[in-house]
N, C-alpha and C positions, 0 to 999 in steps of 0.2 A: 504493500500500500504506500509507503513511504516513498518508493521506488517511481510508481505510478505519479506520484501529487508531484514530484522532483522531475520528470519528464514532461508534464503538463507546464508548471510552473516554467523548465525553459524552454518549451513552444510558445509559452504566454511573452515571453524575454525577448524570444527572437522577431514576433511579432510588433511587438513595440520599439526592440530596433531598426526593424526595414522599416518603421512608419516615421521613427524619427529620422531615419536617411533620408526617407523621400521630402520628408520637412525641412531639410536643410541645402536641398538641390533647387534653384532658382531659375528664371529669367534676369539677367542680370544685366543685359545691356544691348542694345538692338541699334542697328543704323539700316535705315529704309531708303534713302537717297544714295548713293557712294560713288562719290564721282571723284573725288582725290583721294580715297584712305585705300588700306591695305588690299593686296590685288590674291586673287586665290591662285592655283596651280598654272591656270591657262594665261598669267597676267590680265585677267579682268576683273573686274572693279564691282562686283556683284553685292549686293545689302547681305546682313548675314547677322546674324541670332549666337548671343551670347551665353553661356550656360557656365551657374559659379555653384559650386557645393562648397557652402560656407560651413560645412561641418567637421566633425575630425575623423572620421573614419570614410573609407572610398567608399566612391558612388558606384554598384553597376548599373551599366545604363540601356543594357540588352535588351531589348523590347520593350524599350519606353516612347513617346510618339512626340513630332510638334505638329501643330497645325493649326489652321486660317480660318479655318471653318467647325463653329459650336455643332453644326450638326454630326461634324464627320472627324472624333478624339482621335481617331488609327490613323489619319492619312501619310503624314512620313515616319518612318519607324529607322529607331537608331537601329546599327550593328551590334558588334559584343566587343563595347568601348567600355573603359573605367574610368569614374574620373577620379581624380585623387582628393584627398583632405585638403580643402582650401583652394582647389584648380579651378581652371574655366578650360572651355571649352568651344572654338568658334563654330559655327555651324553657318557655311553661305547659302541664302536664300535665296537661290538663282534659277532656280524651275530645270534644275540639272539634272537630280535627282540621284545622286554618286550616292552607295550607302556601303562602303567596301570598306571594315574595321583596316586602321594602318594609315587611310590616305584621306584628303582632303574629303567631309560631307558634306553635299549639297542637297539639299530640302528642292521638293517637286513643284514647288510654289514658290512665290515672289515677296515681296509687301508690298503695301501698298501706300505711299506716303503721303497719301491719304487719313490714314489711318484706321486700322482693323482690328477684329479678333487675333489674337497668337495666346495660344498655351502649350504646355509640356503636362502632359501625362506619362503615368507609372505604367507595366504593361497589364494590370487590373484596369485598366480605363480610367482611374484616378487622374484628377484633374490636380498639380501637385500647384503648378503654378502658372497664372493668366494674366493676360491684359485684356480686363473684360469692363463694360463693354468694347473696349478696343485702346489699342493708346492713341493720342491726339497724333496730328497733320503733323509731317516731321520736314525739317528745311534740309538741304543736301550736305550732309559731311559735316551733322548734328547729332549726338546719339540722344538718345532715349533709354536710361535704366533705373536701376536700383541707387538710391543717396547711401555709401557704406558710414560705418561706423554706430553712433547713434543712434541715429535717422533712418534704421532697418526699415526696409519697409514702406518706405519716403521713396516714389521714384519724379524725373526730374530732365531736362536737358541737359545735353553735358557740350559743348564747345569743341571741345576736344576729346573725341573719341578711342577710348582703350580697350582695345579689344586682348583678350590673354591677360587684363593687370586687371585692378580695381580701377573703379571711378572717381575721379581725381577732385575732391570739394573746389579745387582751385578753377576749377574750370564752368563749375556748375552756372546753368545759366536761369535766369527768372525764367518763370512763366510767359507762353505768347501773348498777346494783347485778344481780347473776345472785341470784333467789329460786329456791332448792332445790328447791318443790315447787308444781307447778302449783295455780291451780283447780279448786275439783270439789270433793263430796261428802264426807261421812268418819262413821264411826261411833266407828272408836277414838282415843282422845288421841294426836298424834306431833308430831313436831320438826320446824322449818324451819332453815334455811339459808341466811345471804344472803352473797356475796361477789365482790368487786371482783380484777382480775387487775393491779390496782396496789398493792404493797405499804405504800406511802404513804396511801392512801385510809382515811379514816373511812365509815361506812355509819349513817347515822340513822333512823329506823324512828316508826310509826304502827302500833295496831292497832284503831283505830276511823276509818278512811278517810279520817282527815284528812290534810292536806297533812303530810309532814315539813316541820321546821327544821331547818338548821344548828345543832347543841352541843343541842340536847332530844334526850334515849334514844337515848345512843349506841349500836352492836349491838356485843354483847362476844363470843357463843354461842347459839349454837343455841336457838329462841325455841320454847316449848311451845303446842300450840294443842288447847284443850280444848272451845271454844266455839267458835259462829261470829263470823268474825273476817275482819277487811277491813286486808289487813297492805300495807302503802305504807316504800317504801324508797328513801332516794335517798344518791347519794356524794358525798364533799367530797376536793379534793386540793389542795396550798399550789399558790397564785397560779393556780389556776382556778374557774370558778365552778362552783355545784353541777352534779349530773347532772342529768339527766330524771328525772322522779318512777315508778318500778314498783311495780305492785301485783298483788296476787293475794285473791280469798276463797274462803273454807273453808266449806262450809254444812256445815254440824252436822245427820244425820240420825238418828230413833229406830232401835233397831233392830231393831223389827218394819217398815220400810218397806222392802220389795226387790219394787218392783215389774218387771215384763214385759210390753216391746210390742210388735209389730211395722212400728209410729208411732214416730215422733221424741220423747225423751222432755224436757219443759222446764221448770226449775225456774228460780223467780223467786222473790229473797229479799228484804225491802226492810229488815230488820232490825229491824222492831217498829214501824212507820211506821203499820202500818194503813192504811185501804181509801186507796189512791191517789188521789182525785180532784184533789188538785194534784200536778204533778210531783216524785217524789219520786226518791232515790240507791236502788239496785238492785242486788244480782248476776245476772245471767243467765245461766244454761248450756244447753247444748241436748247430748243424749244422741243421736247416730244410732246404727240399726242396722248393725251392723260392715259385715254382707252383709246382699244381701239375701233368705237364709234366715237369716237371726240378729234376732236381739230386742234392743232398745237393753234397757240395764240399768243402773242406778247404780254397776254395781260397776267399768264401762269409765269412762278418760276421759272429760270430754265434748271434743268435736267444738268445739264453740265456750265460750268462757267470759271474762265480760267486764262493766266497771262498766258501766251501765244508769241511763237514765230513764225511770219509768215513770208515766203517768198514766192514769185512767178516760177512754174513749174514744166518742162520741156524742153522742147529746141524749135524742131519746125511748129509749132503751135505757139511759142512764146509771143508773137508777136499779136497773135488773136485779141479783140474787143474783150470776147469772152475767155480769157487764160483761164489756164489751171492752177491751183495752188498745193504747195506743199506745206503743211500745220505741224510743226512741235508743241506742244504743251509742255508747261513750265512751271512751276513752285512760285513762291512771293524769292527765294533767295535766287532764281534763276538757272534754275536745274530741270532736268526731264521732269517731267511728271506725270504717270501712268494711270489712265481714267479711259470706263468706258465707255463708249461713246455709245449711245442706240444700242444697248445691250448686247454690243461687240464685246471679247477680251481685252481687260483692259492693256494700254502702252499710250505711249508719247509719239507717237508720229503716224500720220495720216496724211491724206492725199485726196483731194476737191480736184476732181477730174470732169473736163469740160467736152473733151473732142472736138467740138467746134466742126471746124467744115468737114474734118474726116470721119463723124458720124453725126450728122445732125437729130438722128432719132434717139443716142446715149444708149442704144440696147446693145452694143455690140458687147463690149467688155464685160457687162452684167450677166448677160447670158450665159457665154463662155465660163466667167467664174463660177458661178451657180450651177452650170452642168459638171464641173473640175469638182466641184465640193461634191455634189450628189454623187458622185462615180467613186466618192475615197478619196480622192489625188487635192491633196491643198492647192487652193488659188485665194487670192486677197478676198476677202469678204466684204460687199458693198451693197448700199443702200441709197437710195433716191433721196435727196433733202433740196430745200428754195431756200437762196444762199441770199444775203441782205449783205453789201462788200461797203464799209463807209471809209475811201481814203482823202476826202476833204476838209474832216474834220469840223465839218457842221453836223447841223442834229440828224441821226438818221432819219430819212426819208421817204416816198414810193420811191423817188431818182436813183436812190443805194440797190434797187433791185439787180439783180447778176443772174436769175431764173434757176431751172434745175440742175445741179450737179450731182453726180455720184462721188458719195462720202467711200473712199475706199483705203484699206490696210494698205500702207505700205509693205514694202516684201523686205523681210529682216530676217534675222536669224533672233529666233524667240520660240518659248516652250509654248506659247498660243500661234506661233504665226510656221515660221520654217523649223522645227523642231530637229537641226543638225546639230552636232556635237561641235563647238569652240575650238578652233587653231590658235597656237601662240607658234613663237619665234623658235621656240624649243621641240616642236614635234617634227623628228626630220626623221622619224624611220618609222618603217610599219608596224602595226596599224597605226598608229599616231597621226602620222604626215597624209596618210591618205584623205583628211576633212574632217570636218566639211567646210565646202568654199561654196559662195555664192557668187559665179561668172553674170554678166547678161552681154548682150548681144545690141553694141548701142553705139552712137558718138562717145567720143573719149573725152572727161572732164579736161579741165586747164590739169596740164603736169601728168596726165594717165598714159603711160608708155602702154598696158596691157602686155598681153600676150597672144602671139598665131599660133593657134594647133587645132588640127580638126580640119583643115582647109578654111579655118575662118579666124578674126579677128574678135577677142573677148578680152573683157574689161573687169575688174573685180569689183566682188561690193562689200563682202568679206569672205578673209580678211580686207583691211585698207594695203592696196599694194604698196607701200612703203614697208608693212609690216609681214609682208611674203618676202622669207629669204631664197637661195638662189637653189639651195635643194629644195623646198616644196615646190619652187617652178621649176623644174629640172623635171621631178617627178609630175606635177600637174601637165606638163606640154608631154613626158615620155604615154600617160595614161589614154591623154585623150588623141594622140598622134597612133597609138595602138589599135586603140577603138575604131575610128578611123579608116586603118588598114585591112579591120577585121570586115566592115561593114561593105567594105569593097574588093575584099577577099571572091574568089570562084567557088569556096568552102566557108561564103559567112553564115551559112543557117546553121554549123558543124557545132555541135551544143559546147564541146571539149575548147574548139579554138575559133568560133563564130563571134559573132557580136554579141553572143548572151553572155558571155565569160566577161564583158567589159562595162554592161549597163544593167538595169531593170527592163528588161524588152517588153511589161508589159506595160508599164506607166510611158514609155514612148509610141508603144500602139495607141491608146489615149490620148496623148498629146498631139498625134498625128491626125486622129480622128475629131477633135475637137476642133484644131486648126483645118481640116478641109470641110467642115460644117461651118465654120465663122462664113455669116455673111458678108463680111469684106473681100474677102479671097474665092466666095462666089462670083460677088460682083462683078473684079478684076479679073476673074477667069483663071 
């Protein structure tokens, strides 16, 4: 009996020490944005999730999970890592999804610097530790974690992000400033609002989209806004560094404009910049229809609304009434910013495509992607929207009208868009070196030498060919110069040494067949 109560008593022991392990393993410090800090395996710059076990005995971390989404605790599951007494542990959030104990992990998901759901569960489905409901909109190459020391528990912006160390008090920064009134449209004059939930904090203010300073236009009251206006606020509090920079704009519309669609309605203000053909600062909003028996309107929300880069987008088209445009989306500090658009995956970069005189009816492209997606084979994913373009910098107008464009995915290498595996400088032997690369088949930018193989001339998109060195083009021109020879071989159908030994031959039967149904290549004969 004694034996019995002694056995029980340390399963009751053991049980209480995995719970206090798992109590003492955190989330401890996150960057959503990364555009200058530390680069993972492949030299890129991927957001990535901090893990600290502030306890004294190792963590195992074998079938414990992170994940974006409250519905779904299992979606990335560690390997059979330990972390030590006091260790952290980086995890890049890059939609890579690497989970191989020894080398770098990358989580199947992103963040969003927006700000979202992230917790870490135990392999019980225990939810050990969360940013719930989400942690706030993050500025790029700002962290977000835990305050050590005291202040357990306290989490905080941090200026200066450490990833592998503790979070450094000296660096910690206020709180962002909360702006009263969203982006969007307005016809009448009204008042903002900007305020800190620290009573100590100053709030400094911009309303031409420039950066704040510390001690320039302190906010005293409620700022008037009569005009369109690009209002930027950031907080100061003793012995921390500033906040994150927030912003919001206002587009000033006449007020005979109150248009109705049952399209996505999207208004692009550049603030007097005129025709874009260099990249220029932007507001962007995008109006959906509520439902869909409802009509997007100016007078809802928009859906999306966000600082913008915008440029004139093509070559033989560039000179069109109606161009194309290419859109980045951008943070208040001036960074990507990944949002989705029309309940597309979200990213930063898009593409307002016009045609103009090469398809005045805009079904060509849509078609073709939409039958590419239905078939398996990814193509950019697009949508119909009536585009409002204000570069005069008076109040929007009917005149600002630009008519229907297709809103379409840029083509990228992304775990929503081209889901290829990341080249760096260092993959020079196989399988490494073999990709993925993204060629196209185009005019060469200012400084693109490209490459000939294949009997044609290709261009890179990535890598940037500055950052392809002379063996993966060695290898790239020997692969597709083989292909090539296979496909014009007297023995190409020969399974062993034909053209199937070099490509996917069935996603190019596809490709083939899509391109001799495009109605342009009908037309042209």
């Amino acid at each position: 009996m004694v034996s019995f109560f002694r056995s029980v008593l340390m399963l009751v022991g053991l049980a209480v020490s995995a719970a206090a392990a798992r109590a003492e393993v955190c989330l401890s410090e996150i960057v959503a944005s990364n555009k200058l800090g530390i680069a993972d395996e492949n030299g890129a710059r991927a957001d990535w999730i901090e893990i600290h076990n502030r306890g004294e005995q190792p963590a195992d971390l074998k079938g414990w999970h992170l994940t974006d989404d409250p519905g779904q605790l299992s979606r990335w599951e560690f390997p059979d890592v330990s972390l030590p007494a006091g260790g952290f542990l980086v995890v890049y959030a890059s939609g890579k999804d690497r989970s191989s104990a020894g080398s770098a992990l990358h989580t199947d998901f992103r963040l969003s610097a927006e700000g979202e759901y992230l917790a870490l569960s135990d392999p019980d489905g225990l939810v050990v530790d969360s940013f719930a409901p989400g942690f706030p909109a993050q500025t790029s190459d700002v962290s977000w974690g835990q305050v050590s020391g005291e202040q357990r528990g306290v989490r905080a912006y941090f200026y200066i992000p450490t990833p592998g160390a503790e979070n450094s008090a000296a660096s910690r920064a206020a709180d962002a400033p909360v702006i009263g009134s969203r982006s969007g449209t307005f016809v009448t004059d009204f008042h903002v609002t900007i305020a800190t939930s620290a009573p100590d904090a100053q709030i400094f203010y911009t309303l031409d989209g420039s950066q704040p300073v510390p001690g320039d236009n302190l906010y005293t009251g409620p700022l008037q806004v009569n005009t369109t206006t690009r209002l930027r606020a950031l907080a100061t509090r003793p012995g921390m560094a500033p906040s994150p920079v927030r912003g919001e704009n206002y587009v000033r519309m006449s007020t005979g404009l109150n248009p109705s669609s049952n399209l996505p309605l999207v208004v692009i203000d550049n603030f007097g910049a005129g025709r874009p053909d260099s990249a220029t600062a932007a507001a962007w909003m995008v109006f959906d229809p509520a439902h869909d028996t409802d009509a997007a309107t100016f007078l809802a929300p928009p859906s999306v609304a966000t600082n913008a880069v915008i440029k004139v987008r093509g070559s033989s088209t560039a000179g069109a009434a109606k161009y194309s445009l290419a859109i980045e989306a951008q943070n208040g500090g001036g960074g990507d910013r990944d949002l989705s658009i029309t309940a597309f995956p979200e990213d930063s970069d898009w593409i307002l495509q016009s045609a103009y005189e090469y398809d005045r009816s805009l079904i060509r492209n849509s078609l073709m992607f939409g039958l590419s997606n239905d078939a398996g084979r990814y193509a950019p994913r697009s949508r119909y929207v009536e585009v409002y373009l204000n570069t005069d910098g008076g109040a929007l107008s009917p005149a600002d009208y630009f008519g229907v464009y297709s809103l379409t995915e840029k083509i990228k290498r992304s775990s929503d868009r081209l889901a290829i595996t990341e080249i760096s400088p260092l993959d020079n032997a196989e399988p490494a070196v073999t990709g993925g690369y993204i060629l196209k088949i185009d005019r060469a930018d200012p400084g693109e030498i490209g490459l000939t193989a294949a009997a044609q001339k290709l261009y890179f998109v990535d890598p940037d060919e500055p950052d392809v060195n002379p063996i993966q083009l060695g290898w790239l021109s020997n692969y597709l110069n083989s292909w090539w020879r296979a496909l014009n071989a007297v023995n190409f159908y020969d399974p062993a040494d034909g053209y199937a030994k070099w490509g996917d031959a069935a996603s190019f039967v596809d490709h083939h067949i899509f391109n001799e149904v495009d109605p342009e290549n009908q037309a042209t004969g």
